[in-house]
MARTI-867983 format. One line per 10 residues: their letters; for each residue y, x, z of N, C-alpha, C. Coordinates in nm, 4 decimals, m for minus. Each point is the difference from the previous one (the first is absolute). Layout:
A> Y X Z Y X Z Y X Z  ... .
END
This chain:
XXXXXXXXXX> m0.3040 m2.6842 1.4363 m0.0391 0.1249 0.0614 m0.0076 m0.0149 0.1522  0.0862 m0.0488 0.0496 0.0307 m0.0267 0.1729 m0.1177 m0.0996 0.0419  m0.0519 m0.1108 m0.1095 m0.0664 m0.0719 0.0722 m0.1057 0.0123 0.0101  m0.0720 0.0962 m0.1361 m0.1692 0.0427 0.0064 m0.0120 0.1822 0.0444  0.0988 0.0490 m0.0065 m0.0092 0.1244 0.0601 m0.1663 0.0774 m0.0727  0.0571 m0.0150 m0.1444 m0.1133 0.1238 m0.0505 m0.0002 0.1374 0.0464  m0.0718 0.0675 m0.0373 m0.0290 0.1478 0.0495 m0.0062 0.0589 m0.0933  0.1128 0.1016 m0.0331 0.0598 0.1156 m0.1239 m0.0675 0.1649 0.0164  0.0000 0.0320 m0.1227 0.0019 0.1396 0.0667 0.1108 0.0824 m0.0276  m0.0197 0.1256 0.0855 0.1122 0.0867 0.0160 0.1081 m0.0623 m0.0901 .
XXXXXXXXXX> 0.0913 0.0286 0.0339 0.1247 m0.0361 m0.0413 0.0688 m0.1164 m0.0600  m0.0733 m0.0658 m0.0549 m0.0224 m0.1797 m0.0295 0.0898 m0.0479 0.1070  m0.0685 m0.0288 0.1380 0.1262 m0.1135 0.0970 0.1112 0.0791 m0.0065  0.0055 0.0937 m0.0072 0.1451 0.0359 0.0698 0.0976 m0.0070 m0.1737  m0.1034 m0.0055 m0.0792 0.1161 m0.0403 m0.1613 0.0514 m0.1379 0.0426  m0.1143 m0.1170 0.0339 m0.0165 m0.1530 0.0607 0.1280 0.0098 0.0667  m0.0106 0.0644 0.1369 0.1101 0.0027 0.0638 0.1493 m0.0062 0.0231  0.0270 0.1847 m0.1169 0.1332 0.0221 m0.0651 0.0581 m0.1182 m0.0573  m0.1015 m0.0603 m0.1251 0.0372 m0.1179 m0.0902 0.0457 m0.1488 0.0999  m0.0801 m0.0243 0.1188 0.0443 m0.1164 0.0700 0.1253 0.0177 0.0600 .
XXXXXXXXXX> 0.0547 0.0900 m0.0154 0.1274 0.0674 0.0865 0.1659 0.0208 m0.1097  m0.0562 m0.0346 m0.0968 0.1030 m0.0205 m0.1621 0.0855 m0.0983 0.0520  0.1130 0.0338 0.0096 0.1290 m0.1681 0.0014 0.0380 m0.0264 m0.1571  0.0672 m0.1172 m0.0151 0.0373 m0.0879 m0.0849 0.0421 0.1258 m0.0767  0.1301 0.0673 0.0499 0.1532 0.0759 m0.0356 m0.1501 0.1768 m0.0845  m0.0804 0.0066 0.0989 m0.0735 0.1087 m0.0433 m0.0693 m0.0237 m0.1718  m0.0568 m0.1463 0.0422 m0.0645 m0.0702 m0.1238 0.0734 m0.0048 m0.1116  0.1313 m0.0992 0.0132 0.0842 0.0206 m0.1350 0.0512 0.1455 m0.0370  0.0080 0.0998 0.0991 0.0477 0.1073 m0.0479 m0.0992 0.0842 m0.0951  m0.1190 m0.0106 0.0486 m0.1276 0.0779 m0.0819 m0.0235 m0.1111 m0.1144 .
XXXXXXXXXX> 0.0401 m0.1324 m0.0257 m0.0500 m0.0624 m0.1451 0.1587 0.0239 m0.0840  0.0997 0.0096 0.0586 0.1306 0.1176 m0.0939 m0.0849 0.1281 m0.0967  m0.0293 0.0750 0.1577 m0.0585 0.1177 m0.0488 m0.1175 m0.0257 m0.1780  m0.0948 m0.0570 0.0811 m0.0946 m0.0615 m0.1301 0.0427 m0.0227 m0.1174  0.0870 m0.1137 m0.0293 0.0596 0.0005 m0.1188 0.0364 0.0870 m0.0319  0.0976 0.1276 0.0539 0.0558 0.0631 m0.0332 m0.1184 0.1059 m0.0792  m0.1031 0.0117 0.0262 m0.0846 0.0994 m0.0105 m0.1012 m0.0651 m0.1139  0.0025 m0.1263 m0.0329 m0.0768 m0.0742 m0.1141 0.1476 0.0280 m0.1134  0.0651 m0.0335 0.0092 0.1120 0.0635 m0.0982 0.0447 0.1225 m0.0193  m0.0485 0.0762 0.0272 m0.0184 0.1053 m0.0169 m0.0971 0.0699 m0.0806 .
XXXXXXXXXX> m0.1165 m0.0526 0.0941 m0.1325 0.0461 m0.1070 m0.0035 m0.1075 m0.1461  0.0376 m0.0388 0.0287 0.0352 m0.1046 m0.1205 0.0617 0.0713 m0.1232  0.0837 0.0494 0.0246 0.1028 0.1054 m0.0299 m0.0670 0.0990 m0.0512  m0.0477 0.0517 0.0344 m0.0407 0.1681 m0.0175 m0.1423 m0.0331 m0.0944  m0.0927 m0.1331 0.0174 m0.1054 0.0071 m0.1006 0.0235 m0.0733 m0.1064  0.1639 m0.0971 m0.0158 0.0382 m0.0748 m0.1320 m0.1385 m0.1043 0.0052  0.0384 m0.0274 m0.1770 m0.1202 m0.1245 m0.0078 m0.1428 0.0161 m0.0057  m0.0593 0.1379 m0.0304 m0.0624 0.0204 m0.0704 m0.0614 0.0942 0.1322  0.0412 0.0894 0.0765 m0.0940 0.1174 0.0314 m0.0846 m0.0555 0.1170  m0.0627 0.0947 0.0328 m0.1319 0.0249 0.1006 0.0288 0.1421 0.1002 .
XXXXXXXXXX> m0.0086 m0.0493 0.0648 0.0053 0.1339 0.1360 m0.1141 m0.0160 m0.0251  m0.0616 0.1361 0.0394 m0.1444 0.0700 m0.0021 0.0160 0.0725 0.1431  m0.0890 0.0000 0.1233 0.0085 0.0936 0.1013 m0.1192 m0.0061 0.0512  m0.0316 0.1192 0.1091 m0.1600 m0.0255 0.0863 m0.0217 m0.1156 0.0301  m0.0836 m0.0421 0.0262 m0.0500 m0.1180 0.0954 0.0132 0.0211 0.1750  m0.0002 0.1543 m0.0115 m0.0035 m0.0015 0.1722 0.0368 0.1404 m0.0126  0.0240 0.1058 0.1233 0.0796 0.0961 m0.0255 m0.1201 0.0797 0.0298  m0.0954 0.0165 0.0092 m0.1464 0.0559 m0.0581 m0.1209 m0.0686 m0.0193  m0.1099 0.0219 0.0430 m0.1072 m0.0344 0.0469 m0.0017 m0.0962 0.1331  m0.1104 m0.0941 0.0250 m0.0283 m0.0746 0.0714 0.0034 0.0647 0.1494 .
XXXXXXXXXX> 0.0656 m0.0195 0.0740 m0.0078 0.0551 0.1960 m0.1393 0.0902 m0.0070  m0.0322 0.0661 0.0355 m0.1413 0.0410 0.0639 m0.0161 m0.0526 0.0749  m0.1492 m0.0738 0.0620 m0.0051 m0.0669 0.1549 m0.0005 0.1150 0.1001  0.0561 m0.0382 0.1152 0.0241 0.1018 0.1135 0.1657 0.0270 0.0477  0.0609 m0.0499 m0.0980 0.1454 0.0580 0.0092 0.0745 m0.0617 0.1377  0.1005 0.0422 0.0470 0.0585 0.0005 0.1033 0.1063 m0.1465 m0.0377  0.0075 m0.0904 0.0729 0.1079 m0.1271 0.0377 0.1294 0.0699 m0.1039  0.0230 0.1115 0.0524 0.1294 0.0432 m0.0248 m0.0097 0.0571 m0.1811  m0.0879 0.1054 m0.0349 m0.0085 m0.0165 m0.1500 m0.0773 m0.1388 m0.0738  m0.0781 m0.0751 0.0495 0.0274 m0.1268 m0.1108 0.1440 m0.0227 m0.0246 .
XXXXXXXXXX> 0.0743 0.0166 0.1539 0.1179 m0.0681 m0.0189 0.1268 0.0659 m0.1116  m0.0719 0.1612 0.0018 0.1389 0.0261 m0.1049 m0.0913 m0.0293 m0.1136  m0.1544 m0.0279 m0.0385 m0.0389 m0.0089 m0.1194 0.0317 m0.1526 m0.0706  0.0656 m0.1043 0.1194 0.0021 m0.1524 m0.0344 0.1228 0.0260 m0.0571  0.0909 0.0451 0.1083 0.1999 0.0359 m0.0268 0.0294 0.0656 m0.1609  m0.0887 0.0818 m0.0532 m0.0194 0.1096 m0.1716 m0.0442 m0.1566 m0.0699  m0.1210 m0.0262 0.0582 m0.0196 m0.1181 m0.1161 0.0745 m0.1327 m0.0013  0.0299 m0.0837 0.1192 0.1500 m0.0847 m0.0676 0.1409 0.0824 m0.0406  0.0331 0.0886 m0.0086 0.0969 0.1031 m0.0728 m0.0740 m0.0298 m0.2169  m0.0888 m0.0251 0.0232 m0.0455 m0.0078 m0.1496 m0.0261 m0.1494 m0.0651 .
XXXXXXXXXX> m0.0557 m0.0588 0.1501 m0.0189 m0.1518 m0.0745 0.0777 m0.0993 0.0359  0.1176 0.0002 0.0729 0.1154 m0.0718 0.0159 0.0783 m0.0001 m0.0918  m0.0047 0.0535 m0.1299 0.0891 m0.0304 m0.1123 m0.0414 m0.0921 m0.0529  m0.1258 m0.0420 m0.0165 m0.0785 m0.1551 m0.0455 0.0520 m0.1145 0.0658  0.0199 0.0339 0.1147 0.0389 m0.1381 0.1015 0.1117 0.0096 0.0176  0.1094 0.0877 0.0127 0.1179 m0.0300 0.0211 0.1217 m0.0466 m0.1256  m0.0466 0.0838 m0.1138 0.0020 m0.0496 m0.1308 m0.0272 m0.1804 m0.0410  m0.1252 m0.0211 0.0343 m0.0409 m0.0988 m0.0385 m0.0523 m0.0054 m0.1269  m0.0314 0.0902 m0.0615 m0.0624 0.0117 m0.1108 m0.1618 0.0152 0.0498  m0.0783 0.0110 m0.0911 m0.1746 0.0029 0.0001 m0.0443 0.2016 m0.0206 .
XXXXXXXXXX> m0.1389 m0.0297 0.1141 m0.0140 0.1769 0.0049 m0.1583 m0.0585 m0.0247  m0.0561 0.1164 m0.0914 m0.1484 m0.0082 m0.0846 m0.0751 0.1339 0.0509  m0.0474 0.0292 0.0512 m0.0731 0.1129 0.0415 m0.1095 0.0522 m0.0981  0.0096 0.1358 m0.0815 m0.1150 0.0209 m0.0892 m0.0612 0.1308 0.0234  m0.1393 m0.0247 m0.0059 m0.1010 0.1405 m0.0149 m0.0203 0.0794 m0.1200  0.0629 0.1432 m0.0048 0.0576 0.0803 m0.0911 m0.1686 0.0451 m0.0734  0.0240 0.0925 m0.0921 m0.1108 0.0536 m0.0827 m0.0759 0.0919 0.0691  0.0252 0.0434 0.1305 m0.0601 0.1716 0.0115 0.0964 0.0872 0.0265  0.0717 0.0066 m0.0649 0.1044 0.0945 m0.0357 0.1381 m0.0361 0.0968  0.0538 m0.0630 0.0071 0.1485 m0.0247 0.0661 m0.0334 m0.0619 0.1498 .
XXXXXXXXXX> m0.1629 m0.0333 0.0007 0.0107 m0.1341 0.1298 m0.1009 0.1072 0.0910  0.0587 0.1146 0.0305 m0.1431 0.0979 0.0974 0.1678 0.0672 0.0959  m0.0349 0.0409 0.1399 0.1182 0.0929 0.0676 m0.0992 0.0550 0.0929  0.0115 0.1335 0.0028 m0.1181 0.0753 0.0158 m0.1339 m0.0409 m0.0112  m0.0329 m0.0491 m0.0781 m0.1480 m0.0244 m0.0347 m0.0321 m0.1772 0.0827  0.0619 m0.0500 m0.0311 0.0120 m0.1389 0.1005 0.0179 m0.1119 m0.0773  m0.0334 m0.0391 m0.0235 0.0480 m0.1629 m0.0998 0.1356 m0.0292 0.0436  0.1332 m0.0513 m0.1204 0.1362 m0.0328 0.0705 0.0149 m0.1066 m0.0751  0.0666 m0.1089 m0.0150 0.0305 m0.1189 m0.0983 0.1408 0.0491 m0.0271  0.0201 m0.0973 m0.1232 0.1436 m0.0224 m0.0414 0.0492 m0.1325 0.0284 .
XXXXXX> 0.1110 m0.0158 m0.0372 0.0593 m0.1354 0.0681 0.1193 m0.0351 m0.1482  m0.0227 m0.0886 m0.0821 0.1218 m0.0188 m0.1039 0.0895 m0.1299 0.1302  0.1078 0.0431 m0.0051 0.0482 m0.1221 0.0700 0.0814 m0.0715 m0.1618  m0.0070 m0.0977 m0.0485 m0.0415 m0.0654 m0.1046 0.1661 m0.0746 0.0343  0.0979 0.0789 m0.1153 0.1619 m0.0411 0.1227 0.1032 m0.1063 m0.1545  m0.1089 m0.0074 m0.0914 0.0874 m0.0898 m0.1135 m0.0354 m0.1314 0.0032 .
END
């Protein structure tokens, strides 16, 4: 990152940033956390189940939006898809019938995060 200095948008470097700024003691403390949170969900879906949730916490951004609402619309959607990655289990994203995959008249996906 330091040596080719790409060009992000809104809010991108300064994630870059925060993350270059992680110590060792910060690092092992958040991969504690992790496990703790893959055993867990581990837990709660047994051998067999499937979490089922949105894919995103509505519809796609509208273009035009302000730095600051992408930013709470990015903050809603890793709140939904960080259980795939912190878990470590596999997340499948699917397009519903009509019926379950519309939020106000908008196309929405589903997301099985796939946890057996």
């Amino acid at each position: 990152m330091t040596a080719h200095r790409p060009s992000f948008g809104p809010g991108v470097k300064e994630r870059f940033q925060a993350a270059s700024a992680i110590t060792q003691q910060q690092f092992e403390a958040a991969a504690q956390q992790r496990a703790a949170v893959r055993q867990r969900v581990a837990e709660l879906v047994g051998e067999d189940g499937v979490l089922l949730l949105p894919t995103a916490p509505g519809p796609a951004p509208l273009r035009g939006l302000s730095g600051e609402e992408l930013d709470r619309f990015r903050t809603s959607l890793i709140s939904l898809t960080c259980i795939a990655g912190l878990s470590g289990f596999p997340q499948v994203g699917w397009q519903g019938d009509g019926h379950i995959d519309r939020w106000h008249g908008l196309y929405a996906g589903l997301c099985d995060d796939m946890l057996a």
